[in-house]
One Martini backbone bead per residue (centre of mass of N, CA, C, O) as a GRO file, in nm:
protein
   77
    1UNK     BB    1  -8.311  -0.325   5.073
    2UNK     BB    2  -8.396  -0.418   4.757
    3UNK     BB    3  -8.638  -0.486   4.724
    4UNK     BB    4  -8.768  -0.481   4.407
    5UNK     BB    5  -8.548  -0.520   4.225
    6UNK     BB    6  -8.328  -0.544   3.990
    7UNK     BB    7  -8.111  -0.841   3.849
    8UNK     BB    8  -7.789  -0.832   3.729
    9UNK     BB    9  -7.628  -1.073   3.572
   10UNK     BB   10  -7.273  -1.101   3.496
   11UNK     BB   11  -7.047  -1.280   3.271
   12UNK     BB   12  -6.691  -1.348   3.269
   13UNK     BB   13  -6.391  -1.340   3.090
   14UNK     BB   14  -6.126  -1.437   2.879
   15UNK     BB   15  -5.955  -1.456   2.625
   16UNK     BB   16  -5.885  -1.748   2.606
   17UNK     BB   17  -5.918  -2.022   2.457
   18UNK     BB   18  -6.108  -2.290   2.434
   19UNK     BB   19  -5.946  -2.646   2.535
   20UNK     BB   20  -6.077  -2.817   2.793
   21UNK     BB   21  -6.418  -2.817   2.786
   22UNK     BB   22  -6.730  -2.797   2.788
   23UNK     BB   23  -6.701  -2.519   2.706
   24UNK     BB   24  -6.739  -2.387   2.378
   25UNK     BB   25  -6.702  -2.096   2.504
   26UNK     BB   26  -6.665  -1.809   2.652
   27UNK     BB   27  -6.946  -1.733   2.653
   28UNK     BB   28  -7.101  -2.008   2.763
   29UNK     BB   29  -6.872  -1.982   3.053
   30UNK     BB   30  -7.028  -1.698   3.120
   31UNK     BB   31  -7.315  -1.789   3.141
   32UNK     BB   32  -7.290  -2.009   3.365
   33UNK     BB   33  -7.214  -1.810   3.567
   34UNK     BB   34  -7.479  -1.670   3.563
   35UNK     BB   35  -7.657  -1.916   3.608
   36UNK     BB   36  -7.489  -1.982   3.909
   37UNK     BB   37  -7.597  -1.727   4.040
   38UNK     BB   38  -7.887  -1.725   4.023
   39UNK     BB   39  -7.969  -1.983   4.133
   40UNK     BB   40  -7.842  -1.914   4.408
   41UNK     BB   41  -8.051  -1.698   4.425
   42UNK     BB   42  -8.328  -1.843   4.402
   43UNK     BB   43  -8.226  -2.064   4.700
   44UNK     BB   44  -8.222  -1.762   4.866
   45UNK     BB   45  -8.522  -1.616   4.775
   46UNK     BB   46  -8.531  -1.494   4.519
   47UNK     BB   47  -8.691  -1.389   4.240
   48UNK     BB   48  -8.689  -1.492   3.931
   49UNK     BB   49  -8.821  -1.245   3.783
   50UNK     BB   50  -8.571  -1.036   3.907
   51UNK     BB   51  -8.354  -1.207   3.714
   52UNK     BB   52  -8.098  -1.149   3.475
   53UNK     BB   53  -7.883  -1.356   3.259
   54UNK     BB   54  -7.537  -1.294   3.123
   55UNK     BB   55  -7.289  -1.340   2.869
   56UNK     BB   56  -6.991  -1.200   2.749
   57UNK     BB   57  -6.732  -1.271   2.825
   58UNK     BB   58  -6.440  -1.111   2.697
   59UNK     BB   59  -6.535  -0.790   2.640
   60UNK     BB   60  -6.519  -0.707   2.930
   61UNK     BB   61  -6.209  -0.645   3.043
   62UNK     BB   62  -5.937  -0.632   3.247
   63UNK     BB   63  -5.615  -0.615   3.371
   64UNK     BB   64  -5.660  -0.896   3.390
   65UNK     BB   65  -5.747  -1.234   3.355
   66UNK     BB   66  -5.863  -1.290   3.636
   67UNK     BB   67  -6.034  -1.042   3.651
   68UNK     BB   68  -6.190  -1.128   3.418
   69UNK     BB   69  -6.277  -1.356   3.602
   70UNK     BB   70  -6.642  -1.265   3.634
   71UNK     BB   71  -6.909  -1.169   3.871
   72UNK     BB   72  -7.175  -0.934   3.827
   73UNK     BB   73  -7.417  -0.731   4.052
   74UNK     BB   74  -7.687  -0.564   3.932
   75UNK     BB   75  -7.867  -0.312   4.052
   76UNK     BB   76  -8.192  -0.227   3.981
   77UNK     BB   77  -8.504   0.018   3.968
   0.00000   0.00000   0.00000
């Protein structure tokens, strides 16, 4: 349904510091979890060359922490 659009992997986090955890900071473990969505899109056969992984951290939260805590799939065309 999308052939050749492009794909922006978006992660997000809550603001928590990060305090006992690999990743280094929310920024680190936004971009890690877009990392691993794109990964994933690449294994299912999407061209890595349209998918593009960005970390927001906590800059953009919702209304919990929870939902803060989330990967979103933008495709633009």
């Amino acid at each position: 349904q999308h052939r050749g659009a492009a794909i922006r992997v978006e992660g997000h986090t809550d603001s928590d510091p990060i305090k006992k955890s690999k990743w280094a900071s929310n920024e680190a473990l936004s971009q890690g979890r877009a990392d691993a969505v794109k990964t994933y899109l690449a294994k299912a056969g999407v061209p890595t060359s349209t998918i593009q992984s960005i970390g927001f951290g906590s800059s953009q939260p919702k209304k919990s922490k929870a939902e803060s805590r989330r990967v979103e799939i933008v495709i633009t065309k």
